[in-house]
C-alpha beads as a LAMMPS data file, in Angstrom:
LAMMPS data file: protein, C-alpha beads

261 atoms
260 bonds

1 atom types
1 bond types

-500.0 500.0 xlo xhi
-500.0 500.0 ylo yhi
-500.0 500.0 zlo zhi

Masses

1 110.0

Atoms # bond

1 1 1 -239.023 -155.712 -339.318
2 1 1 -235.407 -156.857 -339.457
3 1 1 -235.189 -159.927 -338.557
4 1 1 -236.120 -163.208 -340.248
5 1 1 -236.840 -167.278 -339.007
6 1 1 -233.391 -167.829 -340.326
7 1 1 -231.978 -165.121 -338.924
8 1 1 -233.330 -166.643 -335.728
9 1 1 -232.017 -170.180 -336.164
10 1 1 -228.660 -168.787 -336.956
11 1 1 -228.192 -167.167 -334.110
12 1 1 -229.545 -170.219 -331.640
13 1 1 -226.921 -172.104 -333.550
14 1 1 -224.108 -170.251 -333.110
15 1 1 -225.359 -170.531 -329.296
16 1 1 -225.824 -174.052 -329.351
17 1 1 -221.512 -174.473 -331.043
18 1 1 -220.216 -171.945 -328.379
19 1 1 -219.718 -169.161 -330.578
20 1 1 -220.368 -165.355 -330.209
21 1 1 -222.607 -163.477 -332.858
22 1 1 -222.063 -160.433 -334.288
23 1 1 -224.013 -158.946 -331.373
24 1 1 -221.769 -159.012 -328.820
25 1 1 -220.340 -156.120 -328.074
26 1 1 -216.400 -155.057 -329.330
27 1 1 -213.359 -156.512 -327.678
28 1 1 -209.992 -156.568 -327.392
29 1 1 -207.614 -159.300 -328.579
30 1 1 -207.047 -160.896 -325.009
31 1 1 -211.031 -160.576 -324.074
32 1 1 -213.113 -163.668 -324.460
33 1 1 -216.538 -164.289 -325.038
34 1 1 -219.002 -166.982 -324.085
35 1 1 -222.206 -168.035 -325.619
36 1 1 -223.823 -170.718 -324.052
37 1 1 -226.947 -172.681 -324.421
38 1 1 -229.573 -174.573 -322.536
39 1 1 -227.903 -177.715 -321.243
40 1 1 -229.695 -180.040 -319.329
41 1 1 -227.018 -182.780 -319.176
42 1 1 -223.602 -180.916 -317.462
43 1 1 -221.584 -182.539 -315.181
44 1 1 -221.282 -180.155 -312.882
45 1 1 -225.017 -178.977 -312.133
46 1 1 -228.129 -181.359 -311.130
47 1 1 -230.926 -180.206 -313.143
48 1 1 -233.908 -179.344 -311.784
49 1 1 -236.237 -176.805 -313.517
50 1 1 -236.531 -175.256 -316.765
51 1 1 -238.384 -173.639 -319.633
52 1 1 -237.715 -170.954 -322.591
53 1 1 -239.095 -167.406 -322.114
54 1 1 -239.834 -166.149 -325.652
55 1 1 -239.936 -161.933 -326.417
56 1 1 -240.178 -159.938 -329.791
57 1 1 -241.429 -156.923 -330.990
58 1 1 -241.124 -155.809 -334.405
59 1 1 -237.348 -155.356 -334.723
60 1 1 -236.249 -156.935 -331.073
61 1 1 -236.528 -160.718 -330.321
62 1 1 -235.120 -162.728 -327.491
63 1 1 -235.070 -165.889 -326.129
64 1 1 -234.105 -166.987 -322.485
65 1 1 -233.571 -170.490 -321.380
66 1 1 -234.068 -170.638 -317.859
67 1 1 -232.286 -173.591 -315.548
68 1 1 -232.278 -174.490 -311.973
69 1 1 -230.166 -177.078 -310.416
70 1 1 -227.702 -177.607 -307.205
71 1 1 -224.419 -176.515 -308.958
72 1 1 -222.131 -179.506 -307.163
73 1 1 -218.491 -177.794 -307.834
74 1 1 -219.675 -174.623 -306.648
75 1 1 -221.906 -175.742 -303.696
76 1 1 -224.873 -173.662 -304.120
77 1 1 -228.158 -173.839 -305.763
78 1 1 -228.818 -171.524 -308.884
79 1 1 -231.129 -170.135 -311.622
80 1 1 -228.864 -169.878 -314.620
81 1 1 -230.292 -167.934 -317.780
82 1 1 -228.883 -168.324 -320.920
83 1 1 -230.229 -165.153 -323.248
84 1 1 -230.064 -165.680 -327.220
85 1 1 -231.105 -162.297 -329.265
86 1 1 -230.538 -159.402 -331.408
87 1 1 -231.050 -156.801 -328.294
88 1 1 -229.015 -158.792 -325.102
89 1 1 -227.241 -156.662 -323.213
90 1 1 -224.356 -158.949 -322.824
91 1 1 -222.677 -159.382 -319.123
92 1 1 -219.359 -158.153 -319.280
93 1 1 -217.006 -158.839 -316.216
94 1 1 -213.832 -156.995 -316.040
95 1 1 -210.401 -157.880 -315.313
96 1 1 -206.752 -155.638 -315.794
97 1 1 -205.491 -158.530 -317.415
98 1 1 -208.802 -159.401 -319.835
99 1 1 -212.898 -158.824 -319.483
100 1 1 -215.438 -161.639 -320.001
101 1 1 -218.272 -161.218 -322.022
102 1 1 -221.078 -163.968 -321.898
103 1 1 -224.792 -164.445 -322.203
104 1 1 -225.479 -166.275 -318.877
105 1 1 -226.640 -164.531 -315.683
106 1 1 -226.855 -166.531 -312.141
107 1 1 -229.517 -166.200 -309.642
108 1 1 -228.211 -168.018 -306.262
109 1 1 -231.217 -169.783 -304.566
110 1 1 -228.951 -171.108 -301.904
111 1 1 -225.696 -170.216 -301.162
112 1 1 -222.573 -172.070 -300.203
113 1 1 -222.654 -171.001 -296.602
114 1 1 -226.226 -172.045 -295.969
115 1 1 -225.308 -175.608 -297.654
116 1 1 -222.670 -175.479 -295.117
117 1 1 -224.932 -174.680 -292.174
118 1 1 -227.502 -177.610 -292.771
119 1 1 -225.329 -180.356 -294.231
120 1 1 -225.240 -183.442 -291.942
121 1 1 -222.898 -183.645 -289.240
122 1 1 -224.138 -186.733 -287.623
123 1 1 -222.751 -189.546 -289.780
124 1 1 -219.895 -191.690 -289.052
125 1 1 -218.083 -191.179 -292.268
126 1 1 -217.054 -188.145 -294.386
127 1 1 -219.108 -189.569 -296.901
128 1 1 -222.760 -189.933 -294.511
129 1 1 -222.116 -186.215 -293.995
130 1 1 -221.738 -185.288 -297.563
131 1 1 -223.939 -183.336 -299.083
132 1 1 -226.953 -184.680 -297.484
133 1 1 -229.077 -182.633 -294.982
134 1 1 -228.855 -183.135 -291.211
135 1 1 -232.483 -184.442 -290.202
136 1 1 -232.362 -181.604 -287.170
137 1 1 -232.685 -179.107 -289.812
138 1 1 -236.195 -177.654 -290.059
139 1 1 -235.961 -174.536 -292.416
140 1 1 -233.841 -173.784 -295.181
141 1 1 -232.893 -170.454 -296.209
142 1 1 -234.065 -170.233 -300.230
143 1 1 -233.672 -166.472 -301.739
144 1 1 -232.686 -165.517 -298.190
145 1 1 -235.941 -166.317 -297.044
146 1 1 -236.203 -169.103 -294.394
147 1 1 -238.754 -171.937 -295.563
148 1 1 -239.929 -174.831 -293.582
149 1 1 -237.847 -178.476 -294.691
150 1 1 -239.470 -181.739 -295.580
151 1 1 -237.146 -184.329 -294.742
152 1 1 -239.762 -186.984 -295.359
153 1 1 -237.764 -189.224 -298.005
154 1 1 -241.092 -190.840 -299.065
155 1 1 -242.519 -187.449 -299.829
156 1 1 -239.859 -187.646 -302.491
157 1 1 -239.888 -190.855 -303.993
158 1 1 -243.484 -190.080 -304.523
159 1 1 -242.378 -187.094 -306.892
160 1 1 -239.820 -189.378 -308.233
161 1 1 -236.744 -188.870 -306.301
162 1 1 -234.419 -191.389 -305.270
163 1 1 -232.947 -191.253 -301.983
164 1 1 -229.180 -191.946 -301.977
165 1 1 -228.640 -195.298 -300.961
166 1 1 -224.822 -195.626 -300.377
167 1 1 -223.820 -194.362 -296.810
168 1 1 -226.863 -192.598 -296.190
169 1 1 -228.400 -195.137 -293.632
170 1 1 -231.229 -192.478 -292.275
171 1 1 -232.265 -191.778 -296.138
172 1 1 -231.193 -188.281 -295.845
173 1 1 -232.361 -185.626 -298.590
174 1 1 -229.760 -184.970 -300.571
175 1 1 -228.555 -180.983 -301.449
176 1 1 -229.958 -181.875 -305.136
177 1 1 -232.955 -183.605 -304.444
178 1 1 -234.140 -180.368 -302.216
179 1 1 -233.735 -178.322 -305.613
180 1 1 -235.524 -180.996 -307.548
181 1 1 -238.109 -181.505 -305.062
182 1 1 -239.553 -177.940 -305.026
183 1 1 -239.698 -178.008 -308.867
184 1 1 -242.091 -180.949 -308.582
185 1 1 -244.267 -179.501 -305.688
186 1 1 -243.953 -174.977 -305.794
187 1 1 -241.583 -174.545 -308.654
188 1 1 -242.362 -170.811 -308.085
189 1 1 -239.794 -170.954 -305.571
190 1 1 -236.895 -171.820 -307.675
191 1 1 -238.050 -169.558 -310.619
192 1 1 -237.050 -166.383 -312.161
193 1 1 -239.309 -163.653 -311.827
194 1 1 -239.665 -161.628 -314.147
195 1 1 -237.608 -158.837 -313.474
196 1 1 -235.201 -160.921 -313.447
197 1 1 -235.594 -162.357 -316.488
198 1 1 -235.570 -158.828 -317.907
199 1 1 -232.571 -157.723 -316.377
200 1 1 -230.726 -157.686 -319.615
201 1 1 -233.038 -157.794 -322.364
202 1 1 -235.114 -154.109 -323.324
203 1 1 -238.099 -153.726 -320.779
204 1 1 -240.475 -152.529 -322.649
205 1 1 -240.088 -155.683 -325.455
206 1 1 -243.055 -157.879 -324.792
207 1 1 -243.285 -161.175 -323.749
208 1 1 -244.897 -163.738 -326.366
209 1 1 -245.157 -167.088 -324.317
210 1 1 -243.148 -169.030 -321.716
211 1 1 -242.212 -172.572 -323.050
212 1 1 -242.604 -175.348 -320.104
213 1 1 -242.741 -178.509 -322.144
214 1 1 -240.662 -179.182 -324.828
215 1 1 -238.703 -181.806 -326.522
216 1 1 -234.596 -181.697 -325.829
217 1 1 -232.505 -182.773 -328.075
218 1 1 -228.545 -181.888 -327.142
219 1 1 -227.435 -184.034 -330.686
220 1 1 -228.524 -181.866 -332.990
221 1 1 -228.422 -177.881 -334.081
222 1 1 -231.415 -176.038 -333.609
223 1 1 -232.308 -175.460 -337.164
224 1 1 -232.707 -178.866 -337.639
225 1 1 -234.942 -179.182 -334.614
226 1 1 -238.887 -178.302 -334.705
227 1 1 -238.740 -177.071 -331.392
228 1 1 -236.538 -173.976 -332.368
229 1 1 -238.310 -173.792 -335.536
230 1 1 -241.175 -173.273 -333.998
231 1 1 -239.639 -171.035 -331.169
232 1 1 -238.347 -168.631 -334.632
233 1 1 -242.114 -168.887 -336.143
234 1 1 -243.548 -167.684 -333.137
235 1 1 -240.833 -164.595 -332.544
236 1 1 -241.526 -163.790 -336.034
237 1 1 -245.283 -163.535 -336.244
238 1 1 -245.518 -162.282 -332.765
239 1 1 -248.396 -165.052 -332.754
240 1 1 -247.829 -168.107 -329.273
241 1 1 -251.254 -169.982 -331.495
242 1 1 -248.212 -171.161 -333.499
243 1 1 -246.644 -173.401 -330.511
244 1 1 -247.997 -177.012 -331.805
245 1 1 -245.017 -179.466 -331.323
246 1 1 -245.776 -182.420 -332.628
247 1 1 -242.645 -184.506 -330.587
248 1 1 -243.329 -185.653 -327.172
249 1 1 -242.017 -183.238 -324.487
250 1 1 -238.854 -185.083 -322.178
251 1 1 -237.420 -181.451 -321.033
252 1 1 -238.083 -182.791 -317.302
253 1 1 -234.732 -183.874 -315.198
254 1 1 -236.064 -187.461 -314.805
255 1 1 -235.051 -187.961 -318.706
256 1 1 -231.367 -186.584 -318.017
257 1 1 -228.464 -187.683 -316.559
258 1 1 -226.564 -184.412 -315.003
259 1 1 -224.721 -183.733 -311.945
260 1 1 -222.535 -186.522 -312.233
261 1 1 -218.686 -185.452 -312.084

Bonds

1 1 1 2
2 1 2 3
3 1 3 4
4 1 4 5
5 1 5 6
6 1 6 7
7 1 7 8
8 1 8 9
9 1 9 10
10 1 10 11
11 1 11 12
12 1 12 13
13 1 13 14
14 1 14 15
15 1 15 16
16 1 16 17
17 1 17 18
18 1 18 19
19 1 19 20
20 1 20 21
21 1 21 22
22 1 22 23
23 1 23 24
24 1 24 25
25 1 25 26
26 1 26 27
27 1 27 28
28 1 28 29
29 1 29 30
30 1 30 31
31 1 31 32
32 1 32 33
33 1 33 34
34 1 34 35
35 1 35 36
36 1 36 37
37 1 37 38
38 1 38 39
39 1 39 40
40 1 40 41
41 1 41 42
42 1 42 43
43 1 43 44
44 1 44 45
45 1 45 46
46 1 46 47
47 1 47 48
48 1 48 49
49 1 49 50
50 1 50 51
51 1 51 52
52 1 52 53
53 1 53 54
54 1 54 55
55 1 55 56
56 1 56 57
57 1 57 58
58 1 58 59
59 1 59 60
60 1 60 61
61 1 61 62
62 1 62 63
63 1 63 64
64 1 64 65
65 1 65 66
66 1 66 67
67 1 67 68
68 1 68 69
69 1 69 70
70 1 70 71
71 1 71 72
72 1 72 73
73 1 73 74
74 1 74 75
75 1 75 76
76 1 76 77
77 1 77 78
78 1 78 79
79 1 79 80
80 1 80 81
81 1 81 82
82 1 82 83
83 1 83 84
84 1 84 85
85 1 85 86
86 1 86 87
87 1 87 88
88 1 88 89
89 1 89 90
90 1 90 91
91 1 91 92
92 1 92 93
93 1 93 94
94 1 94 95
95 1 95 96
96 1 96 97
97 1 97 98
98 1 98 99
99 1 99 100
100 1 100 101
101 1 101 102
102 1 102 103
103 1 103 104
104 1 104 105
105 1 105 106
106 1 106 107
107 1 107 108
108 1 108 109
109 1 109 110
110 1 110 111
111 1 111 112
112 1 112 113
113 1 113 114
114 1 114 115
115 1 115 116
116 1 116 117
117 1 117 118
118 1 118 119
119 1 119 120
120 1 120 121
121 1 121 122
122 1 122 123
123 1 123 124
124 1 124 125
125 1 125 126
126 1 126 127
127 1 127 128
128 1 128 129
129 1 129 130
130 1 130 131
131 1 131 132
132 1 132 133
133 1 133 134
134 1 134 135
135 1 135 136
136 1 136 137
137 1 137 138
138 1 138 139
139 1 139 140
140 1 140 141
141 1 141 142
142 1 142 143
143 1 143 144
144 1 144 145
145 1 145 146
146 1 146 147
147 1 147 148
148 1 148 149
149 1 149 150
150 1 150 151
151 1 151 152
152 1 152 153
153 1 153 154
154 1 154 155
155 1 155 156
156 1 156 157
157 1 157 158
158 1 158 159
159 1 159 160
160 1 160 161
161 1 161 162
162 1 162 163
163 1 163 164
164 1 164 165
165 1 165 166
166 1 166 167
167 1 167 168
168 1 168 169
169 1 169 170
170 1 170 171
171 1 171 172
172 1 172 173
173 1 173 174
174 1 174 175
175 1 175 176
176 1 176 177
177 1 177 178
178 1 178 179
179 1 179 180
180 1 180 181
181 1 181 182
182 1 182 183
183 1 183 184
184 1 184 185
185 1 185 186
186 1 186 187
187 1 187 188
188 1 188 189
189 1 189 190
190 1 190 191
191 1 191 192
192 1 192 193
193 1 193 194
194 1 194 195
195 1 195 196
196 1 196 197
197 1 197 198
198 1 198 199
199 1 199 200
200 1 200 201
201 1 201 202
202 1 202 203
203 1 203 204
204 1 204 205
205 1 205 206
206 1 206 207
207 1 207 208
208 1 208 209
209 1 209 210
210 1 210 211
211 1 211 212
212 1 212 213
213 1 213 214
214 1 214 215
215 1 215 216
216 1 216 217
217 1 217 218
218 1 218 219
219 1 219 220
220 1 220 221
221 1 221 222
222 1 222 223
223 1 223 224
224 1 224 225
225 1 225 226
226 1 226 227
227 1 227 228
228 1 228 229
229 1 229 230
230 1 230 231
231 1 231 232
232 1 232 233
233 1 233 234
234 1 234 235
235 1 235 236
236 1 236 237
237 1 237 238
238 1 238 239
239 1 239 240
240 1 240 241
241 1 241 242
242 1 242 243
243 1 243 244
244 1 244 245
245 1 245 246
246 1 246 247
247 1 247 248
248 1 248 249
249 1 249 250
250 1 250 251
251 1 251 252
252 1 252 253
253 1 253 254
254 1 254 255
255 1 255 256
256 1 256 257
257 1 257 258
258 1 258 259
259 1 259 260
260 1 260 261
């Protein structure tokens, strides 16, 4: 085996300060590289799901943060997946000018255009219309398959959702509560499968355990954390008995503020 705990923690800390490891591929002087990390607290996306998909066999290991959420800047609901490892096959996009190399791969739930088609356009301001859903609007297009709309608000304040209060007289559902909403009642729906989880990692390298309660903490580096100690234990010994956190899970969206710029 050639990898280590350490080895492990290094890597997830690199991820966690933005910078590439020494397995990313080669590039030239005007590529860059991204390595992100599991982040339930950006601006620009309103958490909904997530969880940490965990693979190793005796010289491969990965990890995978997985992350839904209505993306608000680019109008569209999305799985990302963040992939931390020794064996990622890293997504290169290419340019003339300069190619982009990350470690995050996109999985569009709902796209722009279907936002477009069942965003309300019965208010009286701009602002009634934004980003809420028209109450005529009975199914929903998710993963380009049409699925039948609750627009009950109370359905989600029950689940813990609260209903937009300024300019939104009718208590429309708003484009992030939908995304939030199905993670609370079929989170299936707004999940990775696992092919396409595995689209970049090796697929014969097995899966150890998937990670749906966990304690967050975006403070600190990850080998000072016991969930990612833990998380390099278990990749290690090939052994999921080993996942006893002793902290209080708080991964859920309720205990985040995101989606707020």
């Amino acid at each position: 085996m050639n990898y280590t705990e350490k080895e492990i923690l290094d890597q997830l800390d690199l991820a966690f300060k933005g910078e590439p490891s020494k397995y990313y591929p080669s590039a030239r002087p005007q590529d860059i590289k991204y390595n992100f990390f599991l982040d339930l607290e950006h601006g620009y996306c309103e958490t909904a799901g997530n969880k940490i998909h965990l693979y190793s066999d005796e010289n491969k290991w990965a990890i995978v943060f997985e992350k839904s959420g209505y993306q608000n800047r680019a109008g569209r609901a999305e799985i990302e997946l963040d992939y931390v490892g020794n064996c990622i096959d890293y997504i290169v996009e290419k340019y003339p000018e300069r190619n982009y190399i990350s470690n995050v791969s996109s999985i569009v739930l709902i796209d722009s255009d279907e936002y477009t088609r069942i965003e309300n356009k019965n208010g009286i301001t701009d602002v009634e219309n934004f980003e809420l859903i028209g109450n005529n609007i009975k199914e929903i297009k998710i993963r380009n398959k049409f699925i039948s709309f609750n627009n009950n608000y109370r359905d989600y304040e029950k689940v813990g959702i609260k209903i937009r209060d300024y300019d939104n007289p009718k208590k429309l559902i708003a484009f992030g509560d939908l995304i939030r909403f199905y993670n609370e009642t079929n989170p299936i729906l707004i999940s990775a499968t696992e092919e396409e989880i595995k689209k970049y990692i090796p697929k014969n390298l097995k899966k150890i355990i998937t990670i749906n309660d966990f304690h967050y903490d975006p403070n600190n580096l990850p080998s000072e954390q016991e969930l990612y100690k833990l998380i390099a234990k278990i990749l290690v010994t090939k052994d999921k008995s080993f996942w006893k956190p002793s902290l209080k899970s708080n991964n859920n969206w309720k205990n985040w503020e995101s989606g707020n710029l």
